[in-house]
C-alpha positions as CSV (number, residue, x, y, z in Angstrom):
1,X,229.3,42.1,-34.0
2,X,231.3,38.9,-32.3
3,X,233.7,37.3,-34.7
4,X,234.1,33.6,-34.0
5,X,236.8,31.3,-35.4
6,X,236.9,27.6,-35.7
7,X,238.9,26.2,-33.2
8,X,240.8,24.0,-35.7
9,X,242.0,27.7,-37.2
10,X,243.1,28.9,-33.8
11,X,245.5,25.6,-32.6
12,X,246.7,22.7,-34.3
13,X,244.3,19.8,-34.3
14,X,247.3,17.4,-33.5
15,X,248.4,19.8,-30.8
16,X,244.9,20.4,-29.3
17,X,245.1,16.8,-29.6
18,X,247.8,16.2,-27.4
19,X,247.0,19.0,-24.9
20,X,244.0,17.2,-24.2
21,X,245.7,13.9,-23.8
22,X,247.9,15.3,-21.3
23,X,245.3,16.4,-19.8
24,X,243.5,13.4,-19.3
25,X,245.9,11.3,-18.1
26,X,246.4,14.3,-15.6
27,X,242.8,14.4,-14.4
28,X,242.1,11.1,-15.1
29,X,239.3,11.6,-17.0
30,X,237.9,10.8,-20.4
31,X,237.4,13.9,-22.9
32,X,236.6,14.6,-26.5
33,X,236.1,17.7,-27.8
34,X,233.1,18.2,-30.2
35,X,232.7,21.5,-32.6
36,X,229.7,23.5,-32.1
37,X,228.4,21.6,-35.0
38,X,228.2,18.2,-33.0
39,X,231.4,17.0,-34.7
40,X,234.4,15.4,-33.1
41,X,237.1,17.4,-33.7
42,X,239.9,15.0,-31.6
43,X,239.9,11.8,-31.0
44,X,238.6,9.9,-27.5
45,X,241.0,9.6,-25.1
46,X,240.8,7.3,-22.2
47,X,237.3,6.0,-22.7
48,X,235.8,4.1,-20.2
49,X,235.0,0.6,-20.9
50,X,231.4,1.8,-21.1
51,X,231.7,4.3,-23.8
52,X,233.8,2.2,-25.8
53,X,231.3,-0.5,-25.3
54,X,228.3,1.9,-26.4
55,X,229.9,3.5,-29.1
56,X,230.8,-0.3,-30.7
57,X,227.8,-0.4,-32.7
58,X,226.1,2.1,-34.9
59,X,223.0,2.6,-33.0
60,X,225.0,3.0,-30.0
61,X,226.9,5.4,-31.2
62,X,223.8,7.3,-32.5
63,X,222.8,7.6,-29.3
64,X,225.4,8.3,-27.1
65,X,225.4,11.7,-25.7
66,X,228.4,13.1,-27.2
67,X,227.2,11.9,-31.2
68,X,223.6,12.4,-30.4
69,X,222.3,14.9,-32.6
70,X,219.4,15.7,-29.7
71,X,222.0,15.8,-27.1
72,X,222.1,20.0,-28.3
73,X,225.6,20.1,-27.1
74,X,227.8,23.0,-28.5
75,X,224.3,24.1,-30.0
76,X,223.6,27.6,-29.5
């Protein structure tokens, strides 16, 4: 049988935090990185005007692909 582990009891949140951040600012991208239960387990970094836009309001937020709870991401 697989054993998994949280991520957050593998690397420091804060760390994980800041390894994405560099990361971001490397690439040039915007990231987040969700648990396999749909929540956010670091903060947005570098969202586009349009995410941050979307994810201003409740509703938005409801339905923006990374919150969505039909968006069946990290969902196995």
């Amino acid at each position: 049988m697989k054993k998994s582990f949280p991520l957050d009891e593998l690397i420091n949140i804060d760390e994980l935090q800041s390894i994405q951040d560099s990361f971001v600012r490397a690439a040039g991208i915007s990231s987040v990185i969700i648990s396999p239960e749909g929540e956010p387990l670091t903060r947005f970094t570098n969202p586009t005007g349009f995410c941050s836009l979307i994810q201003s309001t409740g509703k938005g937020k409801d339905f923006f692909i990374f919150w969505s709870p039909d968006s069946g991401l990290g969902k196995k």
